[in-house]
C-alpha positions as CSV (number, residue, x, y, z in Angstrom):
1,X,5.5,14.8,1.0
2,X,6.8,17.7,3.7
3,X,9.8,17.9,5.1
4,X,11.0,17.5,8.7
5,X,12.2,21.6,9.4
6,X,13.4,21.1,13.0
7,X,13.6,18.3,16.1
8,X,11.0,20.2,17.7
9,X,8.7,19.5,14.8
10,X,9.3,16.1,15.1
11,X,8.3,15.6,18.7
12,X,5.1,17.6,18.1
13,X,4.2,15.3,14.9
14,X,5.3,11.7,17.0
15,X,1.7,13.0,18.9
16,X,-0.2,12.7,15.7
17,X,-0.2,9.6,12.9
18,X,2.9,10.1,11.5
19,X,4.8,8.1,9.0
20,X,8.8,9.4,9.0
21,X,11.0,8.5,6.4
22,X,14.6,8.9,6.6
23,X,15.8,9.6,3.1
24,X,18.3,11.6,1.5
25,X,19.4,13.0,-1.9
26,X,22.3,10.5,-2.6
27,X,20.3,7.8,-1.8
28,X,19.9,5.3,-4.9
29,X,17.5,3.1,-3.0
30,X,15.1,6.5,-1.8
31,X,15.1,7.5,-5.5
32,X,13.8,4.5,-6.8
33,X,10.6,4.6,-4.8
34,X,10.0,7.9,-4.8
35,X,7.8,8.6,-7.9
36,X,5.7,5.8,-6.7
37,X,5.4,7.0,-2.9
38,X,2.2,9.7,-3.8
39,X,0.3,6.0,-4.5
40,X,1.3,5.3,-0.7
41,X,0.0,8.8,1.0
42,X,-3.3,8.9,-1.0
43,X,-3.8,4.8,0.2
44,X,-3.0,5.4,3.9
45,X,-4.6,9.0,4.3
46,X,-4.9,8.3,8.3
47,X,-1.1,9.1,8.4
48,X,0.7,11.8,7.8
49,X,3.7,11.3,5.8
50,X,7.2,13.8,6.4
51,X,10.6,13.6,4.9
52,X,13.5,13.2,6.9
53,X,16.9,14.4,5.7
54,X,19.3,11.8,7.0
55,X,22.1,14.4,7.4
56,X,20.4,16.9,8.5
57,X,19.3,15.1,11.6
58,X,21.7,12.3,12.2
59,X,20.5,12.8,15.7
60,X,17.5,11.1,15.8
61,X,19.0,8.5,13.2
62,X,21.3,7.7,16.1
63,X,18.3,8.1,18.6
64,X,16.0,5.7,16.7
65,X,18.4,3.5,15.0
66,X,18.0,4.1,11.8
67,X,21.4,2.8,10.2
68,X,20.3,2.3,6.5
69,X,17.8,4.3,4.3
70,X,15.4,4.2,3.2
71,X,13.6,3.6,6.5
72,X,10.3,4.3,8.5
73,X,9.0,4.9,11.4
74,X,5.7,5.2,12.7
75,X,4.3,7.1,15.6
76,X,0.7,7.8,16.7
77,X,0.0,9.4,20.4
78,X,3.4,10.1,21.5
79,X,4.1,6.0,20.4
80,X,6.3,4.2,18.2
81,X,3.3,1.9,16.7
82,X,5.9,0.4,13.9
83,X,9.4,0.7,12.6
84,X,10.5,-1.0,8.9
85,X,14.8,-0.2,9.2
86,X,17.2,-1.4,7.0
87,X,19.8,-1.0,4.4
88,X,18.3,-3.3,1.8
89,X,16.1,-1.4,-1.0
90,X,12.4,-1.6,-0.2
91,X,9.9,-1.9,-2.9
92,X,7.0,-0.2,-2.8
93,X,4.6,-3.4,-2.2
94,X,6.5,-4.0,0.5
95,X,6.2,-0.6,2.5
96,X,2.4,-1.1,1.4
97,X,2.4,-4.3,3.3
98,X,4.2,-2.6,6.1
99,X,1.6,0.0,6.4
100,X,-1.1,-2.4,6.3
101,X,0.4,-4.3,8.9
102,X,-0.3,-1.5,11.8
């Protein structure tokens, strides 16, 4: 998965089918789907798939409401088209039921 590099990046991606998730290294919850999130990127190939650091960009946590990770958001033409936010831990059937869901 690639990472978000700047704010401007992530403006340009919201224009394209983009699945954000706001993650970071201290996260338990991030770290226990992660092995299995490859499985969800070759399954929803429409998307693209980026990494957000949490505390690199706090900003558009606070923007978008992101208050607990792991979360996503999902963006295609400039749109949010889905958001799946929360503290609790996600499994990886559920963001696959997410996905499917748009």
């Amino acid at each position: 998965m690639k990472h978000l590099e700047s704010e401007q990046q992530f403006e340009q991606l919201k224009n394209e089918k983009t699945v954000f998730l706001f993650t970071a290294d201290w996260c338990p919850d991030c770290k226990v789907i992660e092995p299995e999130l490859p499985q969800i990127e070759e399954k929803f190939t429409e998307y693209k798939f980026i990494s957000v650091d949490r505390d690199k960009f706090i900003d558009l946590c606070v923007e978008h409401g992101i208050m607990g990770i792991p979360s996503f958001l999902v963006f295609s033409a400039g749109q949010q088209i889905g958001s799946y936010i929360g503290k609790e831990r996600k499994s990886i059937e559920q963001i696959d039921a997410f996905l499917s869901s748009l």
